[in-house]
N, C-alpha and C positions, 0 to 999 in steps of 0.2 A: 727622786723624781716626784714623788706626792709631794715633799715639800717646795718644792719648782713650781708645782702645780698648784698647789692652795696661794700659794706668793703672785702670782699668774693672776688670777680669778681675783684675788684681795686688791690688785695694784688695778685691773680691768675695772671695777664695780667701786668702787670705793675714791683712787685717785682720780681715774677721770670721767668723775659726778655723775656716771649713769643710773638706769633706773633699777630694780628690785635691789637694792640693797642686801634687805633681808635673807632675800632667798642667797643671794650670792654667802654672806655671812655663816648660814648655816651649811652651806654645801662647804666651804672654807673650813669649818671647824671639823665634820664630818669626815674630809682629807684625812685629815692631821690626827685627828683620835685614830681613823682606821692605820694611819702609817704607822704611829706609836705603835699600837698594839699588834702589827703579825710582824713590824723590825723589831723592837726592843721585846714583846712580850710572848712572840712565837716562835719566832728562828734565832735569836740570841739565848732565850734560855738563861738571861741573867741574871734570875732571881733563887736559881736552886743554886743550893753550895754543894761544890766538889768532892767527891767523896775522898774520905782520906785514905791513900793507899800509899806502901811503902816503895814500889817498885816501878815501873818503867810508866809513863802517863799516855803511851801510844795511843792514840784513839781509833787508829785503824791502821792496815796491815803497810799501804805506803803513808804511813802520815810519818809528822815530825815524832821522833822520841826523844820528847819531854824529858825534863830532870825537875826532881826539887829544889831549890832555892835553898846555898850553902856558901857559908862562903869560901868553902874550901873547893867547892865545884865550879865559881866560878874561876877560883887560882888556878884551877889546875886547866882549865877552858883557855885562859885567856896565857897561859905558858903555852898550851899546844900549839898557839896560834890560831884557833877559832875563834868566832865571832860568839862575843854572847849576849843574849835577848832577855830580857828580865821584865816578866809580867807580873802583874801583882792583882791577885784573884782571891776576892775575900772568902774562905770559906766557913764562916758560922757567922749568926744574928747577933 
């Protein structure tokens, strides 16, 4: 929706030749830095890598339990006849 929003205000100010440009411009940027940073840099959490663990990746008591990435886990998945989902999450720099 900020990016709905800053697209909004850029396409008002900008396409149809109205006045404060300026101001429109920096309010436009100001969006878009705050959307970046509390989606990508506060509730995604996509810059800490995963801790390595051997066992089950639950995250919580109803969440999905997770598997590691085998490929003998996905043979044995996709013989039971489940569905398998295969994310790729970098974990080290």
């Amino acid at each position: 929706m900020v990016v709905a929003l800053a697209a909004w205000i850029f396409g008002e100010f900008f396409q149809r030749g109205r006045k404060h440009k300026t101001i429109a411009a920096i309010v436009t940027l100001i969006l878009l830095a705050g959307g970046y940073a509390f989606a990508l840099e506060k509730e995604l959490d996509w810059r800490t890598a995963m801790p390595e663990t051997t066992g089950s990746l639950k995250e919580s008591a109803d969440g999905i339990d997770w598997q590691r990435w085998s490929p003998e886990a996905v043979a044995a998945a996709r013989a039971a006849g489940r569905p398998v989902l295969v994310i790729s999450r970098r974990t080290g720099a």
